[in-house]
Structure formats: C-alpha cells, structure tokens
FIKE-647610 format. One line per 10 residues: number of its first residue (from 0); for each residue x, y, z of N, C-alpha, C. Coordinates in steps of 0.2 Angstrom, whole numbers. Atoms other than C-alpha are relative to their C-alpha. Last residue first. Example, Ala and Ser with C-alpha at 12.3 -4.5 7.8 and 13.67 -1.06 7.14 Angstrom:
1 = -4:-6:-1:68:-5:36:-4:5:3; 4:-6:0:62:-22:39:4:6:0 .
# end
This chain:
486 = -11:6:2:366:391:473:3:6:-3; -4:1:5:352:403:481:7:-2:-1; -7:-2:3:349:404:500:2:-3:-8; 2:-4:4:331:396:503:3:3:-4; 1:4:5:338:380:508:-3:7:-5; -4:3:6:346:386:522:0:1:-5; 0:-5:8:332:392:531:6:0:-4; 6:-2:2:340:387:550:-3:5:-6; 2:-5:-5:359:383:546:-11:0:-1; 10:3:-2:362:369:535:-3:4:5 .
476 = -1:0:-4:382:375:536:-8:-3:4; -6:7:2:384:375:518:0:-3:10; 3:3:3:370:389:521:3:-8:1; 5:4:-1:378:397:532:-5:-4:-3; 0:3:-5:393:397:524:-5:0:4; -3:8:3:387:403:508:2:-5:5; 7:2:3:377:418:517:2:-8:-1; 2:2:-6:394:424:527:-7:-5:-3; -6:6:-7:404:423:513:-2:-1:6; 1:9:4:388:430:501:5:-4:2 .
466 = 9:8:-3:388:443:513:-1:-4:-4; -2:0:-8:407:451:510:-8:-5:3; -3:7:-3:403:448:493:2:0:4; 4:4:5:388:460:489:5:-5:3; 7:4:-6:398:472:502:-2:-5:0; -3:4:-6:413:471:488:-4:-3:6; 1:11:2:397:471:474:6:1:5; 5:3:-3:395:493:485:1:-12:-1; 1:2:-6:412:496:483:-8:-2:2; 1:-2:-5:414:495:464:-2:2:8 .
456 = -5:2:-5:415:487:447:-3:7:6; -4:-5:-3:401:483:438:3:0:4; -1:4:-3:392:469:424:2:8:7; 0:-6:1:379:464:413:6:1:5; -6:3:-1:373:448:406:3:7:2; -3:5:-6:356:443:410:8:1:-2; 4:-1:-4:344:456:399:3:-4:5; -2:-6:-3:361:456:386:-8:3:8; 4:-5:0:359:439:381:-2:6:6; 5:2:-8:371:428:377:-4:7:0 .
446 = 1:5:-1:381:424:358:-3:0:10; -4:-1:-4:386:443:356:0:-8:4; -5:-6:-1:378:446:339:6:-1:4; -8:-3:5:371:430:335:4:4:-1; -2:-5:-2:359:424:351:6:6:-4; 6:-5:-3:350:413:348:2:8:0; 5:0:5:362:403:334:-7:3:4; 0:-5:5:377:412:344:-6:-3:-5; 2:3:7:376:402:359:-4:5:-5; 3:-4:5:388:406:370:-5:-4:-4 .
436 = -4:1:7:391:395:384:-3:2:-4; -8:-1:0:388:404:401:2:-3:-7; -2:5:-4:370:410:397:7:0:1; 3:7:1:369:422:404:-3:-1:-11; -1:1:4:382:430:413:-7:-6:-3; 1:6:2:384:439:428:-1:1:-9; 3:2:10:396:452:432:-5:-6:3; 7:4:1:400:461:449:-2:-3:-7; 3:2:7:419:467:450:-6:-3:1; 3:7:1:422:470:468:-2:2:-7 .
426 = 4:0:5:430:487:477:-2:-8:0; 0:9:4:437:486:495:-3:5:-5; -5:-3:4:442:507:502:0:-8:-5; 4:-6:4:425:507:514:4:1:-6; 4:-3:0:426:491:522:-3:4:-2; 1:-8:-4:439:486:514:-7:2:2; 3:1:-5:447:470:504:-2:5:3; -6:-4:-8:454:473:487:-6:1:4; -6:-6:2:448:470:469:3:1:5; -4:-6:-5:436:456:472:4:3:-2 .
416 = -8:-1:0:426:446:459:3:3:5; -1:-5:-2:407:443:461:8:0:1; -6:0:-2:402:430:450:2:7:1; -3:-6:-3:385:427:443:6:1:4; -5:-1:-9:380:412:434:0:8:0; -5:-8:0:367:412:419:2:-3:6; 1:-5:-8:359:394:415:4:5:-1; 6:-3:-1:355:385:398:-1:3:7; 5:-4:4:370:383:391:-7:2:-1; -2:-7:2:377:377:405:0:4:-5 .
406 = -5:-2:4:366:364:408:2:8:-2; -3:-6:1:356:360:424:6:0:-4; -6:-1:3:343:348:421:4:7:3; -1:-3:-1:329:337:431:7:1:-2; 4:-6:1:319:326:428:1:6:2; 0:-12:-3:332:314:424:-6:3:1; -5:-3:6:323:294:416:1:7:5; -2:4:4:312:282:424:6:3:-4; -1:-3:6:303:289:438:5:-6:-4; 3:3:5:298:280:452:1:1:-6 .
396 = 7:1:1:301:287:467:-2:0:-6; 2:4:-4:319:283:468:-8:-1:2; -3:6:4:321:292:450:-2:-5:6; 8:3:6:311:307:459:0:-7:-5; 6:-1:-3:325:309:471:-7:-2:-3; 1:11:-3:338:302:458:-4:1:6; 0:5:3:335:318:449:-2:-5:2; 7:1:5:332:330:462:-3:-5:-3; 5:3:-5:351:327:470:-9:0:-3; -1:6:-1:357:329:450:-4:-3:8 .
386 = 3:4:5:349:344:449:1:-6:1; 7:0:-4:356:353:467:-5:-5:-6; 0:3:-9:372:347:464:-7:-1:-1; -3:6:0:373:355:446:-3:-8:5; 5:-1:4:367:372:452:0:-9:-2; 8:1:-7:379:371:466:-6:-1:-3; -2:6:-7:393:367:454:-4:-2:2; 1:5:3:386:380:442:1:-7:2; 8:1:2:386:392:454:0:-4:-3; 6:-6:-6:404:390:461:-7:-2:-1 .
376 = -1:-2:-8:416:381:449:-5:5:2; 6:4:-4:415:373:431:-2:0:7; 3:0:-6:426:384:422:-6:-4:-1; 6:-2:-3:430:377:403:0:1:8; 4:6:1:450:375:400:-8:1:2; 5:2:-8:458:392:395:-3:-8:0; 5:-4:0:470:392:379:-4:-3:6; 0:-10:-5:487:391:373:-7:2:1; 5:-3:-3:489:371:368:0:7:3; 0:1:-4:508:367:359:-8:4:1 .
366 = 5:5:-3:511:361:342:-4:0:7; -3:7:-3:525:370:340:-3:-4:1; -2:4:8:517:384:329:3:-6:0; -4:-5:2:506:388:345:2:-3:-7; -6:7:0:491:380:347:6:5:-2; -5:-1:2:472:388:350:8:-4:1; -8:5:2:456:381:351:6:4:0; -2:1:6:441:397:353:9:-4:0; -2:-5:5:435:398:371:2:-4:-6; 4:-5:3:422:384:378:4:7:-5 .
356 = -2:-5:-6:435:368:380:-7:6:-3; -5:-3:1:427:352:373:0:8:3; 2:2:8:412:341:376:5:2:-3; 1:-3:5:416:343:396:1:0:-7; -4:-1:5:420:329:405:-3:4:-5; 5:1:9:409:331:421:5:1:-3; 1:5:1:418:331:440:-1:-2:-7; -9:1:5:423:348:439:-1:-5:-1; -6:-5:-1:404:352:446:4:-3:-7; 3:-8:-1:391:336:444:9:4:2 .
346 = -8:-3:0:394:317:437:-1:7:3; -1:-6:4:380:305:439:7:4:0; -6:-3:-2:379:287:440:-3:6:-3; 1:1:-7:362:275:441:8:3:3; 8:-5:0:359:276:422:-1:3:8; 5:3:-7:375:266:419:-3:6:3; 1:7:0:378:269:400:-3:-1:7; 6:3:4:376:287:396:-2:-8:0; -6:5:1:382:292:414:-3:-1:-6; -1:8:-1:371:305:419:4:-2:-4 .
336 = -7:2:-1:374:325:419:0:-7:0; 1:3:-5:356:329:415:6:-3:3; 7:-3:-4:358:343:402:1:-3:8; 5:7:-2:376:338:393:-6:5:5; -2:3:-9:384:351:383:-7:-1:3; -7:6:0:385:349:364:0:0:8; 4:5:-3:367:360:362:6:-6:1; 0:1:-9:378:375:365:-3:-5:0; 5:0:1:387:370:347:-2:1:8; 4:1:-5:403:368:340:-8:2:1 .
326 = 3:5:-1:406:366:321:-4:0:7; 6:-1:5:415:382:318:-6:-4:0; 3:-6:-4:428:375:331:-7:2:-5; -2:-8:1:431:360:320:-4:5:4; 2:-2:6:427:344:326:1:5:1; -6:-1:5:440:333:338:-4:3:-8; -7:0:-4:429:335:355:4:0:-8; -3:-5:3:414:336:343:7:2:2; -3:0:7:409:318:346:2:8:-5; -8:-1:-1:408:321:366:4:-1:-8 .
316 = -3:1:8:392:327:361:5:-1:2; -2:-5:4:387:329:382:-1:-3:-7; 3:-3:7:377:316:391:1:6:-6; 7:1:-2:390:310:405:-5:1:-7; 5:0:4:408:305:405:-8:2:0; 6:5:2:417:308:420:-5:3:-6; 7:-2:1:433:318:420:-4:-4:-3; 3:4:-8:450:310:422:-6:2:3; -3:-5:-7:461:321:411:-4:-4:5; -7:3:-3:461:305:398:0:5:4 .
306 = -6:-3:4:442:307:398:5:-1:0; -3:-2:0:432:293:411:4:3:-8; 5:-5:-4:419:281:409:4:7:2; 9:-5:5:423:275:392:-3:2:7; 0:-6:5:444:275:397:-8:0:-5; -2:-8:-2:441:268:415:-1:3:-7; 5:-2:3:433:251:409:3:9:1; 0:-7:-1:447:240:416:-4:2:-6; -3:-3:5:441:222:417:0:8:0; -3:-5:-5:436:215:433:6:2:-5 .
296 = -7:2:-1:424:205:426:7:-1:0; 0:6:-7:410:213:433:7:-6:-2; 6:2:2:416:229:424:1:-6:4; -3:11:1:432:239:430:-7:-2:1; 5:4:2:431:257:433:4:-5:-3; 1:5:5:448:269:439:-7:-6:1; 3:7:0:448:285:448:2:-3:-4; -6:6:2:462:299:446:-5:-8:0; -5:1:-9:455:314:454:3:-6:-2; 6:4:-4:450:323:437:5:-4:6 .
286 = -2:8:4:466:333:432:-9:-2:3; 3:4:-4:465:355:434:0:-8:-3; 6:4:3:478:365:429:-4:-5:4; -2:5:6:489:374:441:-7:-2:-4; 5:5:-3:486:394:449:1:-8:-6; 2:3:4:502:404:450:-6:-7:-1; 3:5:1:507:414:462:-4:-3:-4; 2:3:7:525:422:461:-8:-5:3; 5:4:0:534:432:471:-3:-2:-3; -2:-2:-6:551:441:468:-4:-6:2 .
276 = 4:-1:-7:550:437:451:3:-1:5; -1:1:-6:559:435:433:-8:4:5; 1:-6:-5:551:432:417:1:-2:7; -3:-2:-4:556:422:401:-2:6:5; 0:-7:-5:552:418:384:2:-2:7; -2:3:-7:550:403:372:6:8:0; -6:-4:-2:543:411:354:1:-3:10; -6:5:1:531:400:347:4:2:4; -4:1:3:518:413:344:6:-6:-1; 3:4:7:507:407:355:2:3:-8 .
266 = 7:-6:2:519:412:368:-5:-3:-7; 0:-1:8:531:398:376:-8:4:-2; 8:1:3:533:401:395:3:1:-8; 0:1:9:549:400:405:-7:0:-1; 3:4:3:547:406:424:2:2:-6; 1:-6:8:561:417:434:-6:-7:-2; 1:-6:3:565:417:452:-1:2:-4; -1:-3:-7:567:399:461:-3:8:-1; -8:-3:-3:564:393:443:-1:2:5; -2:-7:-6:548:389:435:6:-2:4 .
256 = -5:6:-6:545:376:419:1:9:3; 0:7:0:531:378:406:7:-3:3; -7:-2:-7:521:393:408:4:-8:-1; -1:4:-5:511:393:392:7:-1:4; -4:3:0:506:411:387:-1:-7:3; -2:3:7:494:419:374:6:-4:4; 6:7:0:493:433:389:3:-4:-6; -3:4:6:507:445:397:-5:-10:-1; 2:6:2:501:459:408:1:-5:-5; -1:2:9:506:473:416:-3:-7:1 .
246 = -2:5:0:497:482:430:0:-4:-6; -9:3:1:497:497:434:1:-5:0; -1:3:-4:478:499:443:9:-2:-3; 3:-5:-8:470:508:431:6:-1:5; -4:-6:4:479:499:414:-2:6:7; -7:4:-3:474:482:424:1:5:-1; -2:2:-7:457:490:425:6:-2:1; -1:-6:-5:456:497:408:2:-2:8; -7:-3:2:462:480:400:-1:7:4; -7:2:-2:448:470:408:7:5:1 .
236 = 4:0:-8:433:482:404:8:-2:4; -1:-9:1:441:483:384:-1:4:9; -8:0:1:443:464:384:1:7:1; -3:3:-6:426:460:394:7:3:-2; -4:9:1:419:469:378:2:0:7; -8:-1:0:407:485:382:1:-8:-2; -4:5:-1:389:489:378:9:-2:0; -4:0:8:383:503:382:2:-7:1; 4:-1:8:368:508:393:4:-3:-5; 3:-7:2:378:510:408:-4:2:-6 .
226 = -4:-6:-4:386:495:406:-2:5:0; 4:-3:0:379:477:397:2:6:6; 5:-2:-5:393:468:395:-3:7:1; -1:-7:1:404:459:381:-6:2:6; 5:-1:0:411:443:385:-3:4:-3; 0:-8:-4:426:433:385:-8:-1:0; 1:-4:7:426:415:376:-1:8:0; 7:0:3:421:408:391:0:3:-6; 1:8:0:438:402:400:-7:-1:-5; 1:2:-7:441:420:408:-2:-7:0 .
216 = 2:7:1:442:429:394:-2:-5:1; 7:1:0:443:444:398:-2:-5:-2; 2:-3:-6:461:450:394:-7:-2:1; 1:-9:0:466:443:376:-3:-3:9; -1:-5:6:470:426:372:0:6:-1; 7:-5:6:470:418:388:2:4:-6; 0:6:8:484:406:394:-5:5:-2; 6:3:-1:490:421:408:0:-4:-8; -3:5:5:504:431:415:-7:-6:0; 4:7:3:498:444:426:2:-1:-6 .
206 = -1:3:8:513:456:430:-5:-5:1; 7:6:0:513:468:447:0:-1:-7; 3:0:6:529:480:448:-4:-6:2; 3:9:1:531:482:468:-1:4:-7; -7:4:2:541:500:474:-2:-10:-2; -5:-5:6:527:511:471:5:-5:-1; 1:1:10:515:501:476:3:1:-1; -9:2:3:523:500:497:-1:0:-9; -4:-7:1:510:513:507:6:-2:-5; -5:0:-2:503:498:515:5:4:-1 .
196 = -1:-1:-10:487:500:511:4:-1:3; 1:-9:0:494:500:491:-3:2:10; -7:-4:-2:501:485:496:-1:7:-3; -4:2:-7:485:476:500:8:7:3; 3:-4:-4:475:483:484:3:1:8; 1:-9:-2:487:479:475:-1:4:2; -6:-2:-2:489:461:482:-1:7:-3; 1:0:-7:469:461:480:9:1:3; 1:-4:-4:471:464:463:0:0:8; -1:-4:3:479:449:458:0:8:2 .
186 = -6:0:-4:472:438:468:7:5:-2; -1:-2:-2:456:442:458:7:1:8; 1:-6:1:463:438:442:-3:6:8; -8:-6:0:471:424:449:0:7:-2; -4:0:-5:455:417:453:8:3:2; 4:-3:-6:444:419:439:4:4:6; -4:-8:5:458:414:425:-4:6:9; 0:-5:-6:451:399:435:6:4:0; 6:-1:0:455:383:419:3:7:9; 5:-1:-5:472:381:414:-7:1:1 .
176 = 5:4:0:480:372:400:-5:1:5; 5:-1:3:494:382:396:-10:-2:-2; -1:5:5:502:381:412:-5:4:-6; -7:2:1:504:392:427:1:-7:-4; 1:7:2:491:404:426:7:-5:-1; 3:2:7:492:420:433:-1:-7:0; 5:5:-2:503:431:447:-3:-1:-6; 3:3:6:520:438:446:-7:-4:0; 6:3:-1:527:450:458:-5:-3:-6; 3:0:2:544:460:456:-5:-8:1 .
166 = 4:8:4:550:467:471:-2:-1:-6; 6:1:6:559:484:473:-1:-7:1; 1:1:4:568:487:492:-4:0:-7; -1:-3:7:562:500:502:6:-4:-6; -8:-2:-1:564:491:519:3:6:-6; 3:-5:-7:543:494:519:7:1:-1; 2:-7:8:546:484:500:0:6:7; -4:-1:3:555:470:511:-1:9:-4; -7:-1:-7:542:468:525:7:4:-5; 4:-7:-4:528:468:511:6:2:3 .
156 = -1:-4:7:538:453:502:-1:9:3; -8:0:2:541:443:517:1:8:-5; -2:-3:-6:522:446:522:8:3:-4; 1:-8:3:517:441:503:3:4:7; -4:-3:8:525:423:508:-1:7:-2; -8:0:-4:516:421:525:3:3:-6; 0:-4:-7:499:423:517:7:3:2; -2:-7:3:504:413:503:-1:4:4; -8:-2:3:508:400:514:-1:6:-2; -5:-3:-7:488:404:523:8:1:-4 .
146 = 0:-8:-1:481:402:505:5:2:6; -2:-4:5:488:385:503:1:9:0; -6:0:-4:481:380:520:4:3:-6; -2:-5:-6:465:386:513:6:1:3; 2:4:-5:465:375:496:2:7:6; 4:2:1:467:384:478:-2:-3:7; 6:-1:-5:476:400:484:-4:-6:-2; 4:0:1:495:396:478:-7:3:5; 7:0:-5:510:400:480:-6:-3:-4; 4:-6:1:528:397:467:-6:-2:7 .
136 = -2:-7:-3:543:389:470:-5:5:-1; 0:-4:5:538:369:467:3:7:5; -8:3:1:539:354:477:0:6:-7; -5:4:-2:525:359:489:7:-2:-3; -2:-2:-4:520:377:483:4:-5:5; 4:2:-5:517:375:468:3:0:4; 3:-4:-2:526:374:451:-6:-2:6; 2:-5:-5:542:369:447:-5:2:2; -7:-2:-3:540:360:431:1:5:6; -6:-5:-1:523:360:426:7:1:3 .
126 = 4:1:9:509:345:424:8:7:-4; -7:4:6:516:342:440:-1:2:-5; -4:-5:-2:505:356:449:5:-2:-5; -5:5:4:489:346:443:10:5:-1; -5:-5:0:478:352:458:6:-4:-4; -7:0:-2:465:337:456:4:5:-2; -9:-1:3:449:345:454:5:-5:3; -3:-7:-1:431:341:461:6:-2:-5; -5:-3:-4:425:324:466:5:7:-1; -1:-6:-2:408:324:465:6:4:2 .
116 = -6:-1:1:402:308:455:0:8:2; -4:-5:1:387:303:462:7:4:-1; -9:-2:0:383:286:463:0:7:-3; -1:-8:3:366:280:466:4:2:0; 6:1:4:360:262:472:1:5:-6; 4:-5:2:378:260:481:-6:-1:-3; 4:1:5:390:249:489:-4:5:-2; 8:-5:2:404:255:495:-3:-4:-4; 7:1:4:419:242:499:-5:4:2; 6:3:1:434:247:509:-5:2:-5 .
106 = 3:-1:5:452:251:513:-6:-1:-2; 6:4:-2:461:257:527:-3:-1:-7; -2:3:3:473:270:525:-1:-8:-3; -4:-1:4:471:280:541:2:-6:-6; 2:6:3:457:271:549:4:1:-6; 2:7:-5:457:283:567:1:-7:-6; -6:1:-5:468:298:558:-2:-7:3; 0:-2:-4:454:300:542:6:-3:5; -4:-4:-2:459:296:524:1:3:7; 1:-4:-7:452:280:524:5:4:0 .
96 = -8:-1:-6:454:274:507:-1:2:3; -1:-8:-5:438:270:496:4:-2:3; -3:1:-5:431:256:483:4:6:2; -6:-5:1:417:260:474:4:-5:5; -2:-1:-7:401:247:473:6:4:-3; -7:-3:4:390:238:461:1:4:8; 0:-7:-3:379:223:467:5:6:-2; 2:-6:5:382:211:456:-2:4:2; 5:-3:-2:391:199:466:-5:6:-5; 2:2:-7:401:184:463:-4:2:3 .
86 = 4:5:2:404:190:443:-3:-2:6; -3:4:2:407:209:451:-4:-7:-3; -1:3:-6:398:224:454:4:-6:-3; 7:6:1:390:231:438:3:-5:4; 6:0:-1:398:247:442:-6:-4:-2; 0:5:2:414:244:449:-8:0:-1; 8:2:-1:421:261:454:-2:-4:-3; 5:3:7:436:263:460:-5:-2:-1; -6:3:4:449:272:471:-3:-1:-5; 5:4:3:438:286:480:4:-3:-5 .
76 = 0:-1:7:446:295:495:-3:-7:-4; -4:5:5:441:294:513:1:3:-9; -6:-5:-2:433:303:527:2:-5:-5; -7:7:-1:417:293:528:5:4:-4; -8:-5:4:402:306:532:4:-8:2; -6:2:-1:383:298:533:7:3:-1; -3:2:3:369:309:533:7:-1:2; 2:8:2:357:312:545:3:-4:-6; 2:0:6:358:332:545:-3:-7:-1; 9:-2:-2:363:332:564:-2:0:-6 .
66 = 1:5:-7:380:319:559:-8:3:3; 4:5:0:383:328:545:-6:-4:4; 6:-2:6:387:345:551:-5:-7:-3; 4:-1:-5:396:338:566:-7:3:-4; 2:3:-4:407:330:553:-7:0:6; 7:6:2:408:342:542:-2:-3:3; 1:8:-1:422:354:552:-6:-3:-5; 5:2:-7:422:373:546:-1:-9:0; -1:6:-2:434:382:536:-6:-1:4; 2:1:6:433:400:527:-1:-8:1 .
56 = 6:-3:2:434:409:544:-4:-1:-7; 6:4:-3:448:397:550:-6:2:-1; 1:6:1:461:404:538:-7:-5:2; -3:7:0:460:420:543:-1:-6:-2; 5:5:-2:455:435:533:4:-8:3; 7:-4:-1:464:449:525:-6:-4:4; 0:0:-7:482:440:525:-6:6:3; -4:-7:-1:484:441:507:-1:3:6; -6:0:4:480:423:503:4:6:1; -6:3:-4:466:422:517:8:2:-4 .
46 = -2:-6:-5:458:437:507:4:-4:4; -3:-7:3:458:426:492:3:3:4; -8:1:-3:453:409:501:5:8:-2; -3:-6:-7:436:419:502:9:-3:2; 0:-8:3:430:410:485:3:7:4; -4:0:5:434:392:491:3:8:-2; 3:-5:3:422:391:506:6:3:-7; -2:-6:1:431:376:513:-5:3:-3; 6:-1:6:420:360:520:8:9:2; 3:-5:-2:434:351:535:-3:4:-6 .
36 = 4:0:-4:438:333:536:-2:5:0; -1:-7:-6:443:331:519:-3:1:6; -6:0:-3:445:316:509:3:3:5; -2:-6:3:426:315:502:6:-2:5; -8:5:2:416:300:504:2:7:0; -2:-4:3:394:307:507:10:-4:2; -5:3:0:381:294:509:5:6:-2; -6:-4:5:364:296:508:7:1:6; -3:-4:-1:351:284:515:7:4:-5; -5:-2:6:334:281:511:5:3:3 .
26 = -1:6:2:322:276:525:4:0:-6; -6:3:-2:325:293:531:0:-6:-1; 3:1:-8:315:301:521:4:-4:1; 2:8:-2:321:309:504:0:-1:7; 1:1:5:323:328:500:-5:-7:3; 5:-4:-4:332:336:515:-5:-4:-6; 3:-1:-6:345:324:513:-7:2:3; 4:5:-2:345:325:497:-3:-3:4; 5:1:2:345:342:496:-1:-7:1; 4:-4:-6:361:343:508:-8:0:-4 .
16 = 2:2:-8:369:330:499:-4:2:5; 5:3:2:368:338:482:-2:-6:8; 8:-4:2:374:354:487:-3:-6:0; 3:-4:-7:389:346:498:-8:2:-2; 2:6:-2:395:337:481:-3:1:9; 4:7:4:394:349:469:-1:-2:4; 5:-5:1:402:365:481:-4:-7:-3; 0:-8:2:414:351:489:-5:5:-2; 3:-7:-3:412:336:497:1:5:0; -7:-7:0:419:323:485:-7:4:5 .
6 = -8:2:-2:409:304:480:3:8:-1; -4:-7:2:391:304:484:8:2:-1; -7:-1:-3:382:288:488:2:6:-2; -2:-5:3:363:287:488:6:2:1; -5:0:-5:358:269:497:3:6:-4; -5:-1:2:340:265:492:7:4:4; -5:-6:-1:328:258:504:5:1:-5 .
# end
C-alpha cells in the first residue's frame, strides 16, 4: 500500500487529490494537510469584494467532501519535511500543526511514500509597510473573508459618494514584486462597474497603480492578440479599456510604505512619489508558506529544497535565475515538477520555484526590483495537480521515472477576466494564451502562437464566467461527472 500525502488544498492541491483519489484503489491511500476547513473558488472573490455575490457562494466545507471521496482530510499546516526520515527511522515524514478547533495546535508526524508539495501562497503583506487589511490600511480580495471586509469598505465609500462627496480610489499592486496583476485588474473594473450602477462615477476618480512595465503585462511579458483579424498588443487592448472606462493609471511602480490615506512608491525611474486615497486595495506579493527540511541527521536542508521566497525546487534551469535576460529560454521551465534529488516529492501550482520571473528584469537606479513575479494560478495549477497526481499513479505501479508533464511552456491557459457583474449590463475580457512562456525560438515574432492566443471583451465571456463558477465548484465539489470538466 502506498501513502500519497498532499500538503495545501487549494486549486493544485485539490486537483491532485481528486484524481488520485479517483485514479488509485483503495488499497492506496491519499492524504490531504491543508489549514483550511473550507475549499474557496478564488476567482469569484471578486464579486464578493464589491458586494455582488456572497461570501458563502464561493465557499464550501471539505471535510464532508473528503470523507465520501475516500480521502483523508487533516486540518493542519505543514512545518517540516524530513525526507530521508531520520538516523532511528528512515521512514521520511512532514511534521504538521493542527489547525482545527478539536486539536488546535497539536503537533504530529506524517509519514508518506509521495509528497506533494501544494501549498499555494503566503500573503506577504509585511513585505510592505502598511499594507492589508489586518495591520495595514488597505483591502484585499485574495481570501473570502478578505473579500467580504472589502465589501463592507466599498459600502462606506458608496454611501459617501450617494452623499455627494468625491472619493479617490486606489487599486493595484502593493509592492514591487507582485505576482496577480490579474486580480486587481479585474477588481478594478468591477468597482466601476458597481458605482456606475449606483449612479456615483462621476464623483469617484479610479487610479490603478501597478509593478508592470506597461499596461498588459500581467506577469507574462504582455501579449499581442489575435482580434477581429488583426493583431493587437495586450498594451494597446489594456490602455483603451482603462481610457474607456476613466481610469488613470500609474505603472513601473514600487509601493513601499502605505499611510491611512496616501501610499509612497518609487517608479523605475528612482523618483519616490506619492498618492492619496479614499480606498485603497492593493494585492501583496507572494512568499512560499515558510517550510523547513532537515536530512536524517536533523541538519537543515531548507536552502537546496526550497528558494529564499520559499518555493519548492523542482526540475526547472535554475542556473539562469542570475543569467542575462537575453539568455532565457522556455526549455528553463521544469516539465514534471519533481524534486531533483528526492524522486518521491513534487511541487505543483505556487508551490514550484520558478527559474526566473517571465517579464523582462527591471531595477530602478536604486537598486530596487520593478517587475511582475511569474502567475502560477487557476489553469496551470489545476493542470499541474492533475499531472503530478498521474505521475506517482503510474510511479506506484511501477514506473520509474514522471510520465507525466505539465509545463508552462508547453500549455495555453485561458482566463476569463470580469469587467462588472450583470446579467445583461456584466462585460468579461476572454483571452487565452498559448503558450504562457513565450517562446520566441518557435515562435519569433510574438513568441506564442496566434492559433491559441486571442482574446474579447464582452457580455456574452461575462456569462462564460458566470458558468465556469458554478462548473468549478461543482467540480471541486466531486459532483456526478466531475472529472470531465476541464482544468
């Protein structure tokens, strides 16, 4: 019998559980750790954030999900992983914290056969002075209950601008190191879209602040897309939409300390700046969740299984990470996500230390970072998941090595953005993209391929994502037919 551990129940670490699950007989079991008792739909906190959707409609228990699935749930976070077990035992094993109410704080020993590393982001809000919603002054949407605050927060505002006040309204990135340009782009619109149903635009200025180089960027190096025939840039597509919709915008920035009312950021120029706000929500950079490894002789091993942000090593180039841009390459990112030394770990979603960021390096004249971190959310996540579960599927029967890849230079994602909620008055930006890491030795003009990369804005891709929140949720919910629902 092997023992398939899983560490994060998120899009990566939910996909791969549920094919495994469905994959391997019950004489095999799978194991899922994760902190959370209840699975988010991530993509839908948007509308909870501008009070278009409740809270509980993007939520749902695990527990009861596991439990007729066949797969174990342990409410806990992931301290350490010991992967050549110790001198006494050699069994390898993680050590975990009971997150749950009955075992609050509790510690215990995992063993494993298979380890998947799944645990998603840490919300690195300290990385910035003031920012975020617990000990900072700004909102957020990356967690549900998160989204609800903002909820309440945009109310205040609303209520104000009804009084005929003016607000002004900040939303973006709030460091220079962000990653999910995605996310505040559509949260962005969606306040537009809110307070124009509200009859209050006039009196709100809307400002996206953001690490991107240009408008379109979005952590990919932008894009160009296939449109009506023509081909357009992401930056030309971007800039008319905010230019539609009134909405200023200030990129090339790092946010690097927030006030009650105004943030500082230095531009990649150098130049240290300043903007005032009413409301402000700003998405933080992402960390790995902070694990620590130790070898059997209970030596720390953290800095060759782990990046210094606390992303798990797997089969990328990580020997480009300090080589000249010019130099990169899509064959630098990893195929089978494994561990390169312990053959019996994988890494999937945010989890995995990517090779280096995707857009083009930038630094101010101070030294300071001004540029997206690779996205690793949604599709790729679930694409991810579903390979790595595969892999050690066929590894447990007998194989010898992955048979199974998902690299993001060799898959397209799709990403359906939102612009404002409405059955009849929503829009939704539709893009896919393939591949996601350019690669300009196929592909040299525009580095992807214009037969998978295209993109549109309007009310029909809103509907497109009004059902892929019920779809994703039932899915994620093991419903009957499941498995058929594309990652």
């Amino acid at each position: 019998m092997a023992k398939v551990v899983i560490l994060g129940g998120g899009v990566a670490g939910h996909t791969a559980a549920q094919f495994a699950r469905k994959w391997l007989n019950r004489t095999h079991e799978v194991v899922v750790v994760t902190p959370n008792s209840k699975w988010n739909w991530i993509p839908s906190n948007i509308w909870v954030g501008v009070g278009q959707m409740d809270q509980e409609e993007v939520l749902f228990d695990l527990a009861p999900i596991y439990a007729k699935a066949g797969i174990t749930y342990i409410q806990a976070k992931a301290l350490t992983i010991h992967p050549e077990g110790t001198v006494e035992n050699s069994k390898n094993f993680v050590t975990i914290e009971h997150t749950g109410a009955n075992k609050e704080g509790e510690k215990e020993e995992i063993t494993y056969d298979y380890l998947i590393n799944a645990t998603g982001p840490r919300l690195n809000f300290a990385a910035t002075e003031g920012l975020g919603p617990d000990n900072g002054f700004t909102v957020s949407v990356c967690t549900a209950s998160h989204a609800k605050h903002a909820a309440d927060e945009l109310e205040k505002i609303i209520e104000a601008l009804k009084k005929g006040e003016e607000k002004k309204i900040l939303i973006g990135t709030g460091h220079g190191m962000c990653t999910c340009q995605g996310a505040a782009f559509e949260y962005t619109f969606n306040v537009d879209h809110r307070l124009r149903a509200e009859g209050v635009r006039d009196k709100a200025t809307i400002t996206y602040i953001s690490n991107e180089y240009e408008l379109g960027d979005f952590g990919v190096g932008g894009m160009h897309l296939k449109m009506g025939g023509y081909i357009t840039s992401g930056k030309v597509f971007a800039e008319s939409l905010y230019a539609e919709r009134d909405v200023k915008w200030i990129t090339r920035a790092h946010v690097n300390k927030v006030e009650k009312d105004k943030v500082h950021y230095e531009n990649l120029a150098g130049e240290m700046k300043e903007e005032t706000y009413d409301f402000s929500m700003l998405i933080p950079p992402f960390a790995g969740a902070g694990m620590k490894a130790y070898d059997k002789n209970g030596e720390d091993i953290t800095s060759s299984m782990f990046n210094a942000g606390g992303f798990m090593f797997v089969d990328g180039d990580y020997s480009k990470a300090t080589a000249p841009y010019e130099t990169w390459d899509a064959s630098d990112w990893p195929k089978t996500c494994q561990n390169p030394k312990y053959k019996n770990i994988f890494a999937a979603g945010i989890a995995f230390a990517p090779p280096h960021i995707i857009s083009k390096p930038m630094k101010s004249p101070n030294g300071t970072p001004i540029n997206p971190t690779p996205p690793r959310t949604g599709m790729p996540s679930a694409m991810m998941g579903k390979a790595v579960a595969a892999s050690i599927v066929d590894m447990i029967g007998g194989a010898s090595a992955p048979t199974h890849t998902a690299c993001m230079a060799e898959m397209g994602a799709a990403c359906v953005a939102s612009a404002g909620k409405g059955l009849f008055s929503g829009t939704a930006v539709a893009m896919t993209m393939y591949p996601i890491i350019p690669n300009y030795k196929k592909y040299p003009d525009y580095g992807r391929d214009f037969g998978g990369t295209f993109g549109e804005i309007g009310l029909a891709a809103h509907w497109v994502k009004h059902l892929l929140h019920h779809a994703f949720i039932w899915k994620a919910k093991m419903k009957p037919f499941w498995s058929i629902i594309p990652e």
